[in-house]
Backbone as a chain_set.jsonl record, in Angstrom:
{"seq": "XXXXXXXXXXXXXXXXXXXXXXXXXXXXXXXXXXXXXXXXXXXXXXXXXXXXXXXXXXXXXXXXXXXXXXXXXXXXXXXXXXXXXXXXXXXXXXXXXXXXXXXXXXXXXXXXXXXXXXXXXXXXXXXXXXXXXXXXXXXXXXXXXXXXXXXXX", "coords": {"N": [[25.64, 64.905, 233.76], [29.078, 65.792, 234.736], [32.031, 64.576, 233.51], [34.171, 64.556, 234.778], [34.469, 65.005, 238.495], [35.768, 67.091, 241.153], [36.198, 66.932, 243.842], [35.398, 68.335, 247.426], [36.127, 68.608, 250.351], [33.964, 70.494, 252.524], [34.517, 72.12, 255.934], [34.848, 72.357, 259.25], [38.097, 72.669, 261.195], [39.165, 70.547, 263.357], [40.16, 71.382, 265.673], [39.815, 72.769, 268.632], [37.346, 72.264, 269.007], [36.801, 70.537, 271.025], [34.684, 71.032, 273.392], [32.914, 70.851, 276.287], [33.755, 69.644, 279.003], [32.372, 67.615, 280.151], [30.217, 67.033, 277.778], [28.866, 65.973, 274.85], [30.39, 66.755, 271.634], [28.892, 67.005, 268.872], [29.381, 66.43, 265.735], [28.217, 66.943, 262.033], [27.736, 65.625, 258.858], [27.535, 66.089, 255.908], [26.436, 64.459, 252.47], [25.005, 63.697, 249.032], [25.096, 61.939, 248.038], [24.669, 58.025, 247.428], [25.092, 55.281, 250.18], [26.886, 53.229, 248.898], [28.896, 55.165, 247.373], [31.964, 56.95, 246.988], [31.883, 59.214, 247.846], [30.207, 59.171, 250.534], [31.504, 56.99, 251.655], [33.815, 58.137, 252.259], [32.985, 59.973, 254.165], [31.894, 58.33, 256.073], [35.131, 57.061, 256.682], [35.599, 59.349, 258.044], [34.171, 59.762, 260.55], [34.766, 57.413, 261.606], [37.591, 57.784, 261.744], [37.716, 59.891, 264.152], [35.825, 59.486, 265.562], [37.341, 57.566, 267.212], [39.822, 59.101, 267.914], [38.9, 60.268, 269.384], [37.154, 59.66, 271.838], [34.114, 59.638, 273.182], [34.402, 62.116, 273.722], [34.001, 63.64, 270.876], [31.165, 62.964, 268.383], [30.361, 61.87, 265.388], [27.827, 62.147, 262.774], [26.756, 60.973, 259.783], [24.978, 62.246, 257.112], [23.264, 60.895, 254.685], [22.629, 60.513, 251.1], [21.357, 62.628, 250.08], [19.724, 63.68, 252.111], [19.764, 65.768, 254.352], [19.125, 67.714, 252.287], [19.876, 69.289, 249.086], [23.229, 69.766, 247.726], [23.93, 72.63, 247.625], [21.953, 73.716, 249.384], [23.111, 72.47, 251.554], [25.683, 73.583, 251.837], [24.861, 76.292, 252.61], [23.361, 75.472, 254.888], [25.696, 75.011, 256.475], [26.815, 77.26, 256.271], [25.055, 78.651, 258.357], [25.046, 77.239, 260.174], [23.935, 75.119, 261.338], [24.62, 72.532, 259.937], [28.065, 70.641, 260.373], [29.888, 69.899, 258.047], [30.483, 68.989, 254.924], [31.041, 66.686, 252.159], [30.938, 67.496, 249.042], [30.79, 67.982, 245.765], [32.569, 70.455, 243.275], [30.63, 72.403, 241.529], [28.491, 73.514, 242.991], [30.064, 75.409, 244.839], [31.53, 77.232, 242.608], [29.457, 79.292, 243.108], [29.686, 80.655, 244.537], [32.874, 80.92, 244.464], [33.881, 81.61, 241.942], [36.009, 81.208, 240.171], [36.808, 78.471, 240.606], [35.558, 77.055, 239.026], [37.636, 76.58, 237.089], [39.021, 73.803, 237.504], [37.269, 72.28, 236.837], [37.962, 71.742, 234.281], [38.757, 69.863, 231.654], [40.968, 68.014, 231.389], [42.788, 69.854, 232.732], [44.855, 68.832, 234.089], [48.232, 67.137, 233.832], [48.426, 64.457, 235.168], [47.424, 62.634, 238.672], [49.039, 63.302, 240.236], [50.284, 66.491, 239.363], [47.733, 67.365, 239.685], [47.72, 66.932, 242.416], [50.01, 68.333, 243.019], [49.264, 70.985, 242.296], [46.934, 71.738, 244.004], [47.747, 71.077, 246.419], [49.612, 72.994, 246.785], [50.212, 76.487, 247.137], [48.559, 77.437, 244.757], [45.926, 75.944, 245.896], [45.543, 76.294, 248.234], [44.917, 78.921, 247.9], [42.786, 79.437, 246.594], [41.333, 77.517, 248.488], [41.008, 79.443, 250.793], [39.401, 81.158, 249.375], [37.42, 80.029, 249.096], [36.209, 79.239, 251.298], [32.997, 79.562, 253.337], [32.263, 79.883, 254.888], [30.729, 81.007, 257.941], [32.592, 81.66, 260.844], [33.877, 81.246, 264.543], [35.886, 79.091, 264.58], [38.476, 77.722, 262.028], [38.089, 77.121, 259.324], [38.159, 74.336, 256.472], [39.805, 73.363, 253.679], [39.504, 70.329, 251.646], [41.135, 68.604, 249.328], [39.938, 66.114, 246.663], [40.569, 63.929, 244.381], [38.697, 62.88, 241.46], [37.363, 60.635, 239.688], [38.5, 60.107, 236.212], [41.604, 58.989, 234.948], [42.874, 60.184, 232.92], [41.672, 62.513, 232.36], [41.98, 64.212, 234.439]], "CA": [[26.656, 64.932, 234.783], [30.303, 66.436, 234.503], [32.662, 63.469, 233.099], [34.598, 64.158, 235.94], [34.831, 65.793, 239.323], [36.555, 67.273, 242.221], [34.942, 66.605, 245.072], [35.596, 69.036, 247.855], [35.73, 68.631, 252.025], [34.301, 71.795, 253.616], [34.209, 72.178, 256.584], [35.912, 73.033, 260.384], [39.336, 71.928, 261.204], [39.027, 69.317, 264.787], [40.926, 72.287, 266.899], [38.773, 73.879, 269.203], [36.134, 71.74, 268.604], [36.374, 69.666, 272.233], [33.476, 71.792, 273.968], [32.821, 70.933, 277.423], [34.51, 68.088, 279.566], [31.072, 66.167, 279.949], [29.77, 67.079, 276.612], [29.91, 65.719, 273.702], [30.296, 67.674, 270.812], [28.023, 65.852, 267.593], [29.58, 66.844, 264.011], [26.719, 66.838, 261.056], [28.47, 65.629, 257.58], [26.237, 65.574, 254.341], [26.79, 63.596, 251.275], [24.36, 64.078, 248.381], [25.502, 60.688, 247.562], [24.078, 56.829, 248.422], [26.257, 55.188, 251.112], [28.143, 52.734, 248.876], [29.762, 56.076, 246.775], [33.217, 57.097, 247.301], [32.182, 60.673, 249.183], [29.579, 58.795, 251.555], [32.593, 55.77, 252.22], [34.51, 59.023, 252.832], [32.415, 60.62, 255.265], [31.915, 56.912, 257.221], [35.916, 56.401, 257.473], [36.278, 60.055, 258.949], [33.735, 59.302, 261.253], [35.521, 56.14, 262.447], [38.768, 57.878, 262.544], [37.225, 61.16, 264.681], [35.315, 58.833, 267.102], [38.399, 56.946, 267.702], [40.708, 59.453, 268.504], [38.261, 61.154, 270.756], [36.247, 58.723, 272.63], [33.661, 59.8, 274.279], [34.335, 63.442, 273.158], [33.144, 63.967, 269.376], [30.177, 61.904, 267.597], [29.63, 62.273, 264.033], [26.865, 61.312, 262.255], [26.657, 60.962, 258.597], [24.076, 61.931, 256.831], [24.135, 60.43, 253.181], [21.369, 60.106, 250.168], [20.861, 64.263, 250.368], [18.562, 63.629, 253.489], [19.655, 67.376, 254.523], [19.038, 68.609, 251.137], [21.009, 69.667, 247.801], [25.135, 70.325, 247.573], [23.88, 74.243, 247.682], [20.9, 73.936, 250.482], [23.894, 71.778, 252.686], [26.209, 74.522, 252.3], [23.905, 76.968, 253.362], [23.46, 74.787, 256.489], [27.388, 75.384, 257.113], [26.929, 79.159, 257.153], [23.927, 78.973, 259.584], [25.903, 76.24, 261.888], [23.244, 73.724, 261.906], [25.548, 71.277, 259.87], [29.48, 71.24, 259.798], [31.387, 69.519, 257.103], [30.409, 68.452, 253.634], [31.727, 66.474, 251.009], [30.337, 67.51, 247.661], [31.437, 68.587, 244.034], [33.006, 72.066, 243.253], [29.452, 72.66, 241.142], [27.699, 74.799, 244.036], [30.699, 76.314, 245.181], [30.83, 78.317, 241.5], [28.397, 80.32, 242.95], [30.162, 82.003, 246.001], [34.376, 81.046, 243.934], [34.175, 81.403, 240.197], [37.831, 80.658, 240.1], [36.492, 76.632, 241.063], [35.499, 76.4, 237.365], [39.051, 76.126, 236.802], [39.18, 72.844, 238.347], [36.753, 71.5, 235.821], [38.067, 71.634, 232.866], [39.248, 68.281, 231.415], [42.958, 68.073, 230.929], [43.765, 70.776, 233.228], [46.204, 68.243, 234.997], [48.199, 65.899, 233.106], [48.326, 63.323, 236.049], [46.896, 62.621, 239.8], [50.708, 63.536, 240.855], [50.374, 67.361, 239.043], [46.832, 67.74, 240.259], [47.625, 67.397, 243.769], [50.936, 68.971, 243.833], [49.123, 72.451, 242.364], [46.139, 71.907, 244.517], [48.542, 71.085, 247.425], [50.393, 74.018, 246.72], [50.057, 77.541, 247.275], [47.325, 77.536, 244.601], [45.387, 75.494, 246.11], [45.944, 77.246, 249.649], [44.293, 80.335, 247.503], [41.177, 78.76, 246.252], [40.669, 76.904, 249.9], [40.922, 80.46, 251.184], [38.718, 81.653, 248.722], [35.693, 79.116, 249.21], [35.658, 79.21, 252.819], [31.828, 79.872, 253.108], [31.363, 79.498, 256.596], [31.442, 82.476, 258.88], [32.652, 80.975, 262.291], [35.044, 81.442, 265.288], [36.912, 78.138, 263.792], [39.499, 77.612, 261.2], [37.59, 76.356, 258.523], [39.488, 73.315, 255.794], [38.6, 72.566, 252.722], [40.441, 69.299, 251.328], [40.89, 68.48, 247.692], [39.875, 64.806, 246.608], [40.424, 63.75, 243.263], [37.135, 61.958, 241.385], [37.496, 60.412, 238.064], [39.55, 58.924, 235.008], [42.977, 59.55, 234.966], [43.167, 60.826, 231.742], [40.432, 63.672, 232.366], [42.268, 65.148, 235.516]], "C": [[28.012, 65.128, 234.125], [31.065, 64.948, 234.184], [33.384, 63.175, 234.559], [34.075, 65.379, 237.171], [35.938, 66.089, 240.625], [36.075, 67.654, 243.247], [35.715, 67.766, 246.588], [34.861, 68.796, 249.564], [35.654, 70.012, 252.196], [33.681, 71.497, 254.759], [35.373, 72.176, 258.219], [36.71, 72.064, 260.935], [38.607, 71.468, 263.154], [39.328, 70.389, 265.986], [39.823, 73.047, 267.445], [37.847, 73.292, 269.496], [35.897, 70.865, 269.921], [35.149, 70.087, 273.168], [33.471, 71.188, 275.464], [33.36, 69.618, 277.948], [33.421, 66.665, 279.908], [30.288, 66.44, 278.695], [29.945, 66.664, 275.699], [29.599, 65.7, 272.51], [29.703, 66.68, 269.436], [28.637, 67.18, 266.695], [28.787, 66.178, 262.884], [28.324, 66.547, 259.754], [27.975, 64.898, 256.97], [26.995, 64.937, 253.512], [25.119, 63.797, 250.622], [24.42, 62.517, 248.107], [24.989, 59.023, 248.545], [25.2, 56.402, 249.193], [27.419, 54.124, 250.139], [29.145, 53.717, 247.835], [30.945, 56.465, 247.611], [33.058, 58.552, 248.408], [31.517, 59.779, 250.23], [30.865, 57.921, 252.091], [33.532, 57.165, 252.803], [34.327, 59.711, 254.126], [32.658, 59.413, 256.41], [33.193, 56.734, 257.784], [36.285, 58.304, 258.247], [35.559, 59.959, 259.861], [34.554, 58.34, 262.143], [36.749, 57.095, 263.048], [38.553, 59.131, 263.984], [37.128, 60.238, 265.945], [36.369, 57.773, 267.672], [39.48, 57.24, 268.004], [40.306, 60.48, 269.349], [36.808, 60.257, 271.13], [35.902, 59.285, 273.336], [33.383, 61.472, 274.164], [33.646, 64.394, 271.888], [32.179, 62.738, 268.796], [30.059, 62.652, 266.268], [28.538, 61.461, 263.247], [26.423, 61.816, 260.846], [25.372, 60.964, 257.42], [24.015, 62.264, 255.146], [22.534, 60.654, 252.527], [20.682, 61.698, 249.921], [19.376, 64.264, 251.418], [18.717, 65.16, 254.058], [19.295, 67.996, 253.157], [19.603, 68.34, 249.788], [22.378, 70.064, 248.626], [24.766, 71.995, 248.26], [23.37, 74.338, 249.186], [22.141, 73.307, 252.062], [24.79, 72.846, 253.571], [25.59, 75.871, 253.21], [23.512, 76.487, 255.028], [24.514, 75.105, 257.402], [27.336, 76.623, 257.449], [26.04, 79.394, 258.173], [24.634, 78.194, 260.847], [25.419, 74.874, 261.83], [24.23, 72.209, 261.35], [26.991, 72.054, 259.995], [30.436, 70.619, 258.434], [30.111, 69.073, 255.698], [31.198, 67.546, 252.697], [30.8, 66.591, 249.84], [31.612, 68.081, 246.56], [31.716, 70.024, 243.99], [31.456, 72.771, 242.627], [28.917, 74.262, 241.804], [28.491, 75.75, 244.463], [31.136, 77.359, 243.981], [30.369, 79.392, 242.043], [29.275, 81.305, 243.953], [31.84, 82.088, 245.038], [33.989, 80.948, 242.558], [35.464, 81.045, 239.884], [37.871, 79.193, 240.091], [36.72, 76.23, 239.844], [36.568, 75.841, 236.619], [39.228, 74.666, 236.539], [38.504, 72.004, 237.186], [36.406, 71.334, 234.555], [39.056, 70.758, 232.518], [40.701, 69.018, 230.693], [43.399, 69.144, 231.899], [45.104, 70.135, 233.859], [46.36, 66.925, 233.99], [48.311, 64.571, 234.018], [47.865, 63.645, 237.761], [47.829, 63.621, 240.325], [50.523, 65.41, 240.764], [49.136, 68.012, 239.765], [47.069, 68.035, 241.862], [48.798, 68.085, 244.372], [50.292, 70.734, 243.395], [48.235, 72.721, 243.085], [46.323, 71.713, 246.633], [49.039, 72.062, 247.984], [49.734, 75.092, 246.941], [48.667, 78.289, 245.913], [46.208, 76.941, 244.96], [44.674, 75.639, 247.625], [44.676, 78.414, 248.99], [42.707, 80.135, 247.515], [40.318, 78.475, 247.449], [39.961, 77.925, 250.553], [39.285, 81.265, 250.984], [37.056, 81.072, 248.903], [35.667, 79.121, 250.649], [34.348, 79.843, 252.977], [31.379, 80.282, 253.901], [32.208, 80.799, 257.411], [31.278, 82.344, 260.55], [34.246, 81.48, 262.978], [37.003, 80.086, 264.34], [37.837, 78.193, 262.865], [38.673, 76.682, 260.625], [39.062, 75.46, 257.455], [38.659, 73.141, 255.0], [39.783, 71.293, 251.935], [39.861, 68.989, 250.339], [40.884, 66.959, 247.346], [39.88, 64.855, 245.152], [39.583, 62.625, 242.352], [37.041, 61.795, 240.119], [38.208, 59.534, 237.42], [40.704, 59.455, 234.929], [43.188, 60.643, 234.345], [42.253, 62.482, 231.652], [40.748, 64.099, 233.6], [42.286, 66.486, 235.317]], "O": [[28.154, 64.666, 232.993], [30.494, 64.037, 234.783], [33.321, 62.169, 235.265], [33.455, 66.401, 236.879], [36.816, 65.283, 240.932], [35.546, 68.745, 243.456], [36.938, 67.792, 246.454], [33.681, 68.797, 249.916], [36.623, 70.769, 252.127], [32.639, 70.849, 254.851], [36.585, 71.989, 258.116], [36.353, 70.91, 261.172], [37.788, 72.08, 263.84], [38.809, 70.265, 267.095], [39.072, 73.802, 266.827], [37.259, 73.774, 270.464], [34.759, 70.402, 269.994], [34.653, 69.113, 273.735], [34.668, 71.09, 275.736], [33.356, 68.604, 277.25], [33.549, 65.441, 279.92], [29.339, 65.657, 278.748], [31.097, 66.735, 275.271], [28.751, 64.925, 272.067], [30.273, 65.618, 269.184], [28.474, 68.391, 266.849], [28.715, 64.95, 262.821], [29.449, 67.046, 259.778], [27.813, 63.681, 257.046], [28.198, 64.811, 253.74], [24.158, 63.996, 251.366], [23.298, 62.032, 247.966], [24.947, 58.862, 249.765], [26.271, 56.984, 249.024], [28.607, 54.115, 250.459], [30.168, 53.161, 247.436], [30.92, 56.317, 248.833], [33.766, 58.866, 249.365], [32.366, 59.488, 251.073], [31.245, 58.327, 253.189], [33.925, 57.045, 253.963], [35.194, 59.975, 254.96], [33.406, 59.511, 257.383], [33.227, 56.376, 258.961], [37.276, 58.393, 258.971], [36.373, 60.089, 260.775], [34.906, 58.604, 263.293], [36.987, 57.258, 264.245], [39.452, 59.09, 264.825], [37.867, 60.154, 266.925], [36.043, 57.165, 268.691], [40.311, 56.4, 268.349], [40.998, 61.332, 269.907], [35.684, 60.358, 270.639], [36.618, 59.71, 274.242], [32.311, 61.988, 274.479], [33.019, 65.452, 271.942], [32.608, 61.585, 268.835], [29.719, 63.828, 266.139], [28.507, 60.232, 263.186], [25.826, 62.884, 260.707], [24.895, 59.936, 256.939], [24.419, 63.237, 254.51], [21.522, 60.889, 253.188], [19.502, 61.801, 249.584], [18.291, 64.829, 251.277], [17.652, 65.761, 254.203], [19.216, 69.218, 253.284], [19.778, 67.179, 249.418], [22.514, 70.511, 249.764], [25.325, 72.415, 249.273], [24.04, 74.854, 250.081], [22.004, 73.644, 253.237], [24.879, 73.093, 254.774], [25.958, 76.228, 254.329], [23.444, 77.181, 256.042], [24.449, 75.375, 258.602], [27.659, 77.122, 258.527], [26.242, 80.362, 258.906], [24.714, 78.48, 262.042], [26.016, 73.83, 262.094], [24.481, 71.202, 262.012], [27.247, 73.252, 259.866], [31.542, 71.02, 258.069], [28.908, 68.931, 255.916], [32.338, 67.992, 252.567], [29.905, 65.755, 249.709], [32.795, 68.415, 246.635], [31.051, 70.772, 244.707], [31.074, 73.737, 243.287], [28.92, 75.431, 241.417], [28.04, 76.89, 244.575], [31.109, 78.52, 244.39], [30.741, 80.484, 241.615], [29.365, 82.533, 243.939], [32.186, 83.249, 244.821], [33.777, 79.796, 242.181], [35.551, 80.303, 238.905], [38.859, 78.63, 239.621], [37.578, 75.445, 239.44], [36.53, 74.939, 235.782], [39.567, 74.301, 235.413], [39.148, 71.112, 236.636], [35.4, 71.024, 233.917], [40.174, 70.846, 233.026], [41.137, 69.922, 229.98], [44.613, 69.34, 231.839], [46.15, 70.745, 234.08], [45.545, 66.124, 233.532], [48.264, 63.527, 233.366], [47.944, 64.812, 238.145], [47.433, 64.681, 240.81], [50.581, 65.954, 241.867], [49.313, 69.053, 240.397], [46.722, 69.061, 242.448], [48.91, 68.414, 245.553], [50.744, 71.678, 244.042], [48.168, 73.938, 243.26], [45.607, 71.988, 247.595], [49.08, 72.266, 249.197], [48.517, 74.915, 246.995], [48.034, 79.329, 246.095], [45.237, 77.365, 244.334], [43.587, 75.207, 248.008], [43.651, 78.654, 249.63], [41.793, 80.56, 248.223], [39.158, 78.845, 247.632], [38.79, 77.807, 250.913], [38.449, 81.703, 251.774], [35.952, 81.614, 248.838], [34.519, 78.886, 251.026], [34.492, 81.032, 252.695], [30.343, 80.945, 253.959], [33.339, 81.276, 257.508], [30.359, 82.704, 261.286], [35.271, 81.872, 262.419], [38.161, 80.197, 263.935], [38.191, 79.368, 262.962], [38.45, 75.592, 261.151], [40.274, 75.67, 257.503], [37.454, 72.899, 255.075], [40.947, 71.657, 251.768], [38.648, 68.967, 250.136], [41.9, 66.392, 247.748], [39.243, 65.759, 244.61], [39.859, 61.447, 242.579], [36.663, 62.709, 239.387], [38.539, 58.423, 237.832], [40.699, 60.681, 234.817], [43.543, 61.737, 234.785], [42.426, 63.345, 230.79], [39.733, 64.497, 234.171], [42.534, 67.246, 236.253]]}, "num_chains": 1, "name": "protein.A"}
């Protein structure tokens, strides 16, 4: 396993996403990871915050321990529809952005602060761009989490 990583939300931005006025719209979001890891705890509090600022409207349901699959087989889910969001490792995405690799090479950032202001920034805008996987009406998002030892950003 990589010393560190950079763990990576894909998946479709909330807009749009209300679907019918008695319906109510279920969002799929994998984790490769057991539930007390930092992506699964991730997935659980967007859950909370989702179903609590649309009651009644969106359900998500979290599904942790790679019960859908692998990082790769998940994504693959995203381009077919059946799931929507992910949190995994840049790893799989390699395969569709070679540019990711970037990302994981120790020392590229000398602190949290540098990491998220270039991954904030307009390179980080590029990359997002760039990995969008999913081929949907939506506005896909991919959000940059930082996963590791300081010193190895």
């Amino acid at each position: 396993m990589r010393p560190r990583m950079m763990a990576v939300i894909v998946g479709l931005c909330l807009v749009g996403f209300g679907g019918g006025a008695m319906a109510q719209t279920q969002i799929n979001i994998a984790t490769v990871t057991n539930p007390d890891f930092v992506h699964t705890k991730a997935a659980v509090w967007f859950k909370e915050c989702v179903e609590k600022a649309a009651p009644g409207k969106l359900s998500v349901v979290v599904h942790h321990s790679a019960s859908l699959g692998s990082e790769t087989q998940v994504l693959q889910q995203i381009q077919l529809g059946t799931t929507q969001m992910s949190v995994c490792t840049t790893g799989p995405i390699e395969a569709f952005v070679p540019e990711i690799k970037a990302l994981e090479m120790p020392f590229v950032f000398p602190s949290y602060e540098a990491a998220d202001k270039v991954l904030d920034g307009p390179i980080g805008q590029d990359l997002a761009i760039h990995s969008v996987i999913i081929n949907c009406a939506q506005k896909p998002t991919v959000i940059w989490l930082a996963h590791g030892k300081s010193q190895d950003i």
